[in-house]
N, C-alpha and C positions, 0 to 999 in steps of 0.2 A: 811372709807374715807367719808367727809362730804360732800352732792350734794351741785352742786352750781348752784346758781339761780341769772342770769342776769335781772336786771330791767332796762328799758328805757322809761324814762320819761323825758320833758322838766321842770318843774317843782321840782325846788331843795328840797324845803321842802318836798315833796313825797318821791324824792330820799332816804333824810335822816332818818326820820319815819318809812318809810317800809323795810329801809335796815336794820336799828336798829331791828328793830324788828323782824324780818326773822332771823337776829344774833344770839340772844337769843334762837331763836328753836334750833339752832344748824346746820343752814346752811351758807357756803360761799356764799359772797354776791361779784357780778360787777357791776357795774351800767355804764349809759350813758347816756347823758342828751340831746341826738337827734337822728336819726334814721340811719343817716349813720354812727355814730359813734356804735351804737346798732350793727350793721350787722357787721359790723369790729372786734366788739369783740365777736359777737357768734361765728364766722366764726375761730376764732384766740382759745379762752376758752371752746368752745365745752359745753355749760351749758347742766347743765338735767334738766333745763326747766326757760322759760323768761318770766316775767311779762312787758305786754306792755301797754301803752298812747297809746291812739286816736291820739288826738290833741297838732302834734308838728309843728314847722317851715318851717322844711324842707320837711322832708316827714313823712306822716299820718302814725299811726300805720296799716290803711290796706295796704299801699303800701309796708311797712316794712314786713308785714308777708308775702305778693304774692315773695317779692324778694328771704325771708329765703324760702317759701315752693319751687322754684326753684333750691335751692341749695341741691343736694342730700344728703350731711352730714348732714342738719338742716330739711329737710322737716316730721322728726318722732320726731323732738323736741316738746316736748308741750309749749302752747302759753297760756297764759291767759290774758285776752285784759282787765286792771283796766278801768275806765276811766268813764269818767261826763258824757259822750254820752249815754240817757237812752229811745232815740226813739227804737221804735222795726224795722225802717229802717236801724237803727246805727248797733243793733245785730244780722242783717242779713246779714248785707256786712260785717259783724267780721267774724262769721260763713263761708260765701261764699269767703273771702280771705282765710282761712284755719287755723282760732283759735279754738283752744279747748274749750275753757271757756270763757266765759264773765260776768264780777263783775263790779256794777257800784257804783262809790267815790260818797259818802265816805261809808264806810262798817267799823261794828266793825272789831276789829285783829285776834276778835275768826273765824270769820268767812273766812277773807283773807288766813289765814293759814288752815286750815278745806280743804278748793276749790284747795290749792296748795298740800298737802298731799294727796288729792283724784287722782289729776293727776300726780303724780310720782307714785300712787300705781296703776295708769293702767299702766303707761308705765314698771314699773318693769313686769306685769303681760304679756300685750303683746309682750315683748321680751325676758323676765325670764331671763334679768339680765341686769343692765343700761351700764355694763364694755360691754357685750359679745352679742350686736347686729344679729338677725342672719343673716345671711350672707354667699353666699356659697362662693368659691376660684374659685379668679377672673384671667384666665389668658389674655395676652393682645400678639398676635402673631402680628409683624409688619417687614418689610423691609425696606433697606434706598432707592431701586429704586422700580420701577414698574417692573412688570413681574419676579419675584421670587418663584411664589409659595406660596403667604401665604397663600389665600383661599383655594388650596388643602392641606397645612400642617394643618392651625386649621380645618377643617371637617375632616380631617381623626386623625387626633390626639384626637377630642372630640371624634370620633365615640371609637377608644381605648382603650381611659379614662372608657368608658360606658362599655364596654365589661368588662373591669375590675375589677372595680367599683363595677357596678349595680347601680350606684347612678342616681338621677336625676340631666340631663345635658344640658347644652343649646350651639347651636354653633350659633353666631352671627354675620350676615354681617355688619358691623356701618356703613361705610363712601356710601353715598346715591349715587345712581343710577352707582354702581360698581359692582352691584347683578351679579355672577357667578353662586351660588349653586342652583337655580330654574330652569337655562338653563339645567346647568348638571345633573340634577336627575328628570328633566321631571315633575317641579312641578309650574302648572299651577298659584297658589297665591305666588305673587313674588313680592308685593307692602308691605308689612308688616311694614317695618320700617318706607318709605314712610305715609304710614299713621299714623303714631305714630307723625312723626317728623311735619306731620302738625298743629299737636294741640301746646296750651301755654304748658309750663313746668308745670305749676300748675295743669292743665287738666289732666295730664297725671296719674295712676294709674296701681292698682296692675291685675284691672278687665280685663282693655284695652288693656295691655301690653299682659295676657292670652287670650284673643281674637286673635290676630296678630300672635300667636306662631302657625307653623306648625308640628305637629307628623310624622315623617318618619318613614319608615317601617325596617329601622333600633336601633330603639329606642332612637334616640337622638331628643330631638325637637330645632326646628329651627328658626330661626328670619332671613326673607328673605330683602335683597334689591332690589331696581328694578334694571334692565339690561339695562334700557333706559336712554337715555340721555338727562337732564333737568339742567335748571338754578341754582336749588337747591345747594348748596356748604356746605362742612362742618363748616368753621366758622358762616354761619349764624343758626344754626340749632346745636351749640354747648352744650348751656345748655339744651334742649331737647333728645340730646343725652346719655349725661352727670343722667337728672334725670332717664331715660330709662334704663341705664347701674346699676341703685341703685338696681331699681324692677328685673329686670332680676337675681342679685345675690341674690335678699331676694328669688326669684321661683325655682332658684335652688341649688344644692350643688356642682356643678361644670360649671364655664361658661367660654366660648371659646371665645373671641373676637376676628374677623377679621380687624384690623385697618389698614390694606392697606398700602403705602408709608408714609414711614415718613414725618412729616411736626407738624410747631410749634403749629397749633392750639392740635395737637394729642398729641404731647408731653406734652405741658402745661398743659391740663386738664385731657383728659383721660386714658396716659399711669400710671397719681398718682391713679389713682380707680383700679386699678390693684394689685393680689399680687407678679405676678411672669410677665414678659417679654419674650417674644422666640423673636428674631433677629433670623431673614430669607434669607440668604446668596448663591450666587454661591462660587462654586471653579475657576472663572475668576477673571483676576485683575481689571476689574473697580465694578466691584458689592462685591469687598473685602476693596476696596480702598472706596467707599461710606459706606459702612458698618462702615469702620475703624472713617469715619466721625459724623455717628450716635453714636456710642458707646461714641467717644468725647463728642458728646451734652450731654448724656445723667452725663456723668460726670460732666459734669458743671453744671448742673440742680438739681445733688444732689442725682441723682436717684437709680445711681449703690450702692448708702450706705446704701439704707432700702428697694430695690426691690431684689428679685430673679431674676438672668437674666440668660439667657442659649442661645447660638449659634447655631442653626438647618443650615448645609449645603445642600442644596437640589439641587444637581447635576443632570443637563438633558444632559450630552454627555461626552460622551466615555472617558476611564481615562486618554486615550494620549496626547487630549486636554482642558486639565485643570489643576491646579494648584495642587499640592502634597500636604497632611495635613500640612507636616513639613513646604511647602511654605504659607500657610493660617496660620497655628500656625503664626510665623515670623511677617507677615503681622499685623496681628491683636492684636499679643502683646496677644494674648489670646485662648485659646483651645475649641473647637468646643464639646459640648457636643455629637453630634449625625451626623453623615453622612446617607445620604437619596439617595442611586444608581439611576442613571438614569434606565427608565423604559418606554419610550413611548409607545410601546405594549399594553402594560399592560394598560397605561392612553387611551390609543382609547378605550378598551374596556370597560373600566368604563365608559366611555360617553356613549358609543352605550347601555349599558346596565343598565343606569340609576343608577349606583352603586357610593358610596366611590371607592375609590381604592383599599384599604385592604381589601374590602369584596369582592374581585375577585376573587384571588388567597390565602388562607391563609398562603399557606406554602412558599411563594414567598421571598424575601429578602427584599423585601420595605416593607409588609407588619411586617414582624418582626423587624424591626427595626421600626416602628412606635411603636410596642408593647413592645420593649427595653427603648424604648422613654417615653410612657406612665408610666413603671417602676419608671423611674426614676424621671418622677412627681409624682406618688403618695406617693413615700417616702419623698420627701419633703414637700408633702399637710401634713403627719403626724409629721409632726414637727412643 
């Protein structure tokens, strides 16, 4: 399969000369003769790797590469910045937007080509293969109301996972100042995300991201949010989220996302960075009936056709009052992979005792069914 290498340039004759040319090696060539047309088509053709112009109309090639290193799909893309600009101020703002290379016009062909070979052979090297990114398996646990249960379903399901596994895991609070898991496990640094989500998108890194991470003494590491309440919102704070969620799968081989209630900016962006979905349900009629609404979006959005999606029932009272599988079946047009028994008990002592849930009691019935549950993700992660 032939990589393809996106050029953006204002400048047609460049367009045409170096695409030709680049042909001949024997790679696919795009082009785009301005910077948001450029980003449109990284964004859209996925290149293994873009040759950029300084100096366009609209927007400069540094602003064009701060935009692409924002975007998590594109911020491991290599960049090599061509361009007339041959100040050593010009190749440090190339550099400090987040290009790999910088070659200034005009340059023989041996040489264009040389610089562009050299950086597809790091990128093949630091990811051992251009198809097969590493990347660990992304789940994304969400509800369509509040107060369901998903922060206790993704920690105890990541802790699970880990038990079963042995892999390295991460469970993760996203939506800011929502933090439950630092109240409930007694753990004093509970601003992690918070401070993540202060920096640019660009800022953000693999170093930063392992800084912010907490180690529990149940083996799973953690990414905390805070439990106070501030201005902060998710949509302002979305691509920073968004690049945050990239590092987090490249640190681990299994990552838990706590995405809280449903809502469009979570859908839109980072239910797609996911590979699998859990829907966080009661067995009551209005938290089936919102549910039956999310499930909708999600079909309109396209999502149910290339995500894994699984149904988690997480019942908190008694079986007399609440609704029968057979009436959630019904309702939902769809089958619950997993039921989750009420168990208040059990959840005081996990507070009081700083634990998950499932590491209370092992032989419990919540706890095994979390472990029934886990089963049945890891046979899907091997597929």
């Amino acid at each position: 399969m032939k990589e393809k290498i996106l050029i953006i340039d204002d400048d047609l004759e460049t367009l045409r000369l170096v695409g030709l040319m680049l042909q001949r090696q024997g790679y696919e060539i795009i082009s785009a003769n301005n910077g948001e047309l450029g980003i449109s088509l990284a964004k859209k053709e996925k290149p293994d790797l873009i040759v950029l112009d300084v100096m366009m109309p609209d927007l400069d090639g540094f602003d064009v590469t701060k935009q692409m290193r924002s975007d998590p799909e594109l911020i491991s893309t290599p960049i090599l910045m061509f361009t007339a600009k041959s100040q050593v101020d010009d190749k440090v703002a190339g550099y400090e937007a987040g290009v790999d290379d910088y070659l200034i016009k005009p340059v023989h062909p041996v040489e264009l080509v040389a610089h562009i070979k050299a950086l597809l052979s790091r990128r093949k090297r630091e990811t051992g293969s251009l198809q097969k990114p590493v990347k660990g398996y992304v789940i994304g646990v969400i509800a369509a109301k509040g107060g369901l249960g998903v922060s206790t379903v993704a920690l105890n399901l990541g802790v699970a996972l880990h038990e079963k596994t042995k892999t390295e895991t991460i469970c993760a609070e996203i939506c800011p100042n929502h933090g439950t898991w630092g109240l409930e496990l007694g753990l004093a640094d509970n601003q992690s995300l918070n401070k993540i989500i202060q920096k640019r998108p660009e800022d953000i890194d693999h170093n930063l991201v392992k800084q912010n991470l907490v180690k529990s003494n149940f083996g799973v590491n953690l990414l905390l949010s805070s439990p106070t309440f501030s201005s902060n919102n998710l949509k302002s704070v979305i691509d920073q989220i968004a690049t945050l969620i990239q590092f987090l799968s490249e640190l681990s081989q299994i990552l838990i996302l706590d995405l809280g209630s449903g809502n469009v900016e979570v859908i839109d962006k980072l239910v797609d960075m996911c590979n699998e979905i859990i829907i966080v349900t009661e067995a009551q009629p209005i938290p089936i009936e919102r549910t039956k609404y999310l499930m909708d979006e999600f079909e309109q959005r396209g999502f149910n056709k290339n995500k894994k999606t699984d149904i988690l029932v997480n019942n908190r009272t008694r079986a007399d009052v609440q609704l029968s599988l057979t009436q959630v079946q019904e309702k939902l047009g769809y089958s619950p992979t997993i039921v989750i028994p009420p168990s208040p008990e059990l959840a005081y002592q996990a507070v009081m005792h700083f634990q998950p849930l499932i590491k209370m009691q092992p032989e419990s019935l919540v706890t095994q069914q979390f472990i029934r549950f886990a089963d049945h993700i890891i046979e899907k992660i091997k597929k």
